[in-house]
C-alpha positions in Angstrom: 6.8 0.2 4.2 6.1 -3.5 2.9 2.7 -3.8 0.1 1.1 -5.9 3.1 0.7 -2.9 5.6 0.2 -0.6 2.6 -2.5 -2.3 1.4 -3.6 -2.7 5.1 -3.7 1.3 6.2 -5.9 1.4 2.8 -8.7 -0.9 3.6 -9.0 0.0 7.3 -9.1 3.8 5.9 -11.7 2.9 3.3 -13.9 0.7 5.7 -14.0 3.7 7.9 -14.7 5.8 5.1 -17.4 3.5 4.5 -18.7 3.5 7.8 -18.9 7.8 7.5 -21.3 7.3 5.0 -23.5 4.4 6.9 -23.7 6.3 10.2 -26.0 9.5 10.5 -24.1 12.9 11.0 -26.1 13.8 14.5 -23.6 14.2 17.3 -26.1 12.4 19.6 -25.8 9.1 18.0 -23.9 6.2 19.6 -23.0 4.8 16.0 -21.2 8.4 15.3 -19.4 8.7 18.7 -18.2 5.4 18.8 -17.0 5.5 15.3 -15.1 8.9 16.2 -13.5 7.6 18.7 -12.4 4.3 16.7 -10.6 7.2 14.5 -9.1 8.7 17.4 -7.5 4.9 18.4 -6.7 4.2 15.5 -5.1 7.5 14.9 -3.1 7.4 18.6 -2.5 4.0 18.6 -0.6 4.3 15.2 -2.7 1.2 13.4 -2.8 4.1 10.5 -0.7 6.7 9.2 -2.5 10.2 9.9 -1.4 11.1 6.6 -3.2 8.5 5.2 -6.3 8.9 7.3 -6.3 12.9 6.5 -6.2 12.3 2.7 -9.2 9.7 2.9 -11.7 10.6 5.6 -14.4 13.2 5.7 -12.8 16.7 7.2 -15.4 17.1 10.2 -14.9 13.2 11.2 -11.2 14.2 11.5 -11.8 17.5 13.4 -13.9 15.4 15.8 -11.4 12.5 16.5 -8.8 15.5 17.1 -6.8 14.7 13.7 -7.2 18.2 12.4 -8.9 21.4 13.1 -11.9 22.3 11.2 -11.4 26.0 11.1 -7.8 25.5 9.9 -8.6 23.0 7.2 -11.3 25.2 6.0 -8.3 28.0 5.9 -6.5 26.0 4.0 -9.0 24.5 1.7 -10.2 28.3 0.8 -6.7 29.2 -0.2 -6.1 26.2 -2.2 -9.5 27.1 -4.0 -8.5 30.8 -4.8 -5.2 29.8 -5.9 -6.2 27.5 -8.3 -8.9 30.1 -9.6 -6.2 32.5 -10.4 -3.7 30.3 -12.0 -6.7 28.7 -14.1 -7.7 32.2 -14.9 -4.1 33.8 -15.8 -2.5 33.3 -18.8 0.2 30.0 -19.0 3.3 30.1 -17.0 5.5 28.7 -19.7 4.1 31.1 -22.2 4.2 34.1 -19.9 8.1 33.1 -19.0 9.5 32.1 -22.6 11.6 34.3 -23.9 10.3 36.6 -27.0 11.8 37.7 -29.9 10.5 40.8 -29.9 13.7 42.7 -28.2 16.1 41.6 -30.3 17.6 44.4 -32.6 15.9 44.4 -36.0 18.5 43.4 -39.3 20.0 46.4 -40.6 19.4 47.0 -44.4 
């Protein structure tokens, strides 16, 4: 993919990120519907990556444009959570999987 498009997918992405922020989060507003479905065109009509869109954009804006599904990304996002819990909470990988000295045989006298 050339810098030009690159840097293209990333401003569209952040202006619509932008325009998340500037448009209330009722379902009965114009501004939101009409910005949900300029995802979904945008989305379909392959302007942007989804990958690119997914990484950027708020989750329920995606859910609503038909990117992702809510309930799935909340899945997900709960798992990702946990396991990061228990790895911060557990003791080192490298330290638990070095080898230790302590089975080697001890020097005779």
């Amino acid at each position: 993919m050339h810098r030009q498009t690159k840097e293209f997918h990333t401003v569209l992405t952040d202006v619509l990120w932008l325009l998340t922020i500037e448009t209330p989060d009722a379902d009965t507003a114009p501004k939101r519907k009409r910005l949900v479905d300029l995802v979904r065109r945008i989305h379909t009509g392959g302007a942007v990556p989804g990958a690119v869109l997914k990484e950027r954009l708020d989750p329920t804006l995606m859910a609503k444009a038909g990117l992702i599904s809510l309930s799935h990304f909340r899945t997900r996002a709960v798992r990702l959570h946990t396991r990061e819990l228990y790895v911060a909470a557990s003791p080192s990988r490298s330290r638990s999987h070095r080898c230790s000295d302590s089975w080697l045989p001890l020097p005779r006298a």
